[in-house]
C-alpha angles and dihedrals in degrees: 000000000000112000109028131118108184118019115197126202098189116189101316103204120196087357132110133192126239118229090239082061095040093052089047079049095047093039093049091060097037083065106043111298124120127215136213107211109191125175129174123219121300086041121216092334094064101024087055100235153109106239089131095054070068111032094032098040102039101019099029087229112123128198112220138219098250155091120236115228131180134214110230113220089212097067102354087244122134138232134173095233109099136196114200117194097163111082126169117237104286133144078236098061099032108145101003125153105168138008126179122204126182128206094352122162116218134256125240114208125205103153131062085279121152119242116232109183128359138183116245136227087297089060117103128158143214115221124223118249116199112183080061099030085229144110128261125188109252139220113288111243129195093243122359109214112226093168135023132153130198137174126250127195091316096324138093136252130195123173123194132172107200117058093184087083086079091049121092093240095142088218099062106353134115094286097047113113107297102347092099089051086047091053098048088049098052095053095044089058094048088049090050117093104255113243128263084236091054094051093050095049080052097054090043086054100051085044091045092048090045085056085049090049090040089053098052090053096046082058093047089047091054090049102057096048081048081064105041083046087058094038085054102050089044083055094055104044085047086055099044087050090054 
């Protein structure tokens, strides 16, 4: 992967990636890549992949089973083509007033990742089945994430759950109100070096995260000589009453 600024994994369908692939992939942002990570709704389980084996497991963004609707004020119907007008303070979403999205699953975010762009209290989702290859109505939740980015190492990392934002469909594609603008913000951000701040917070995180699993172990360890302590003493007991 020498020579690229900005690799883009853009809504694999019927297609898995090797471990081999996942760890160059790894490797590319830890020094310095960045990566464009982009699902469509019903996530892995319907587009048939494995981009969370990548995003969940390295990034802590994970990609879910579901399709975003909306609830429209106007008739109380609902569509899963979404306009998002609320964005959190990012160089990405500098100066945004509107951006439309059409059939997006949402992000689940686990990690210290930034979220982009985000339904509000009219979002709601239906969740794939697969053992019935249907819908079923989800869980409310309070935000549903469509966007987030994080750094990795020295490299980049965007996450997005709807790829028809890149289509011409003139309801919900690239020329439709801000998403170019969008667009153009979010890659010049992944084409941009990452900060030596970044990369330290970074580092912080991952250490801070190894004390956390060292401590558990070190519990679990405890534990566990709390146990053989009792089972000696009930050996012993068991052989002074022989």
């Amino acid at each position: 992967m020498r020579n690229i600024d900005v690799f883009v994994i853009g809504n694999p369908i019927n297609e898995y990636f090797s471990i081999k692939e996942i760890n160059s992939i790894i490797d590319f942002v830890k020094h310095g890549g960045s990566l464009l990570l982009i699902s469509e709704y019903g996530g892995d389980v319907l587009q048939k992949t494995n981009i969370n084996d990548i995003s969940g497991k390295y990034f802590n963004i994970f990609f879910e089973k579901n399709i975003l609707k909306e609830k429209k004020p106007s008739n109380n119907n609902s569509s899963n083509i979404i306009k998002i007008s609320s964005f959190s303070d990012h160089e990405i979403t500098t100066q945004l007033r509107e951006v439309v999205i059409g059939g997006s699953c949402s992000l689940l975010i686990k990690g210290n990742a930034t979220i982009l762009l985000s339904l509000n209290d009219n979002g709601w989702a239906k969740k794939y089945n697969s053992s019935t290859n249907d819908w079923d109505r989800d869980v409310k939740k309070m935000t549903y994430t469509v966007s987030a980015c994080t750094t990795f190492g020295k490299g980049k990392v965007v996450a997005l759950g709807d790829i028809d934002i890149f289509s011409k469909d003139p309801n919900f594609g690239i020329n439709k109100l801000e998403n170019r603008k969008f667009i153009t913000n979010l890659f010049n951000w992944l084409i941009k070096p990452s900060e030596d701040s970044d990369t330290l917070d970074w580092a912080l995180a991952k250490i801070s995260s190894l004390e956390d699993k060292i401590l558990g172990n070190n519990k679990k360890i405890n534990n566990l000589i709390e146990t053989i302590t009792f089972l000696e003493k009930r050996i012993s007991k068991l052989e002074e009453n022989k």
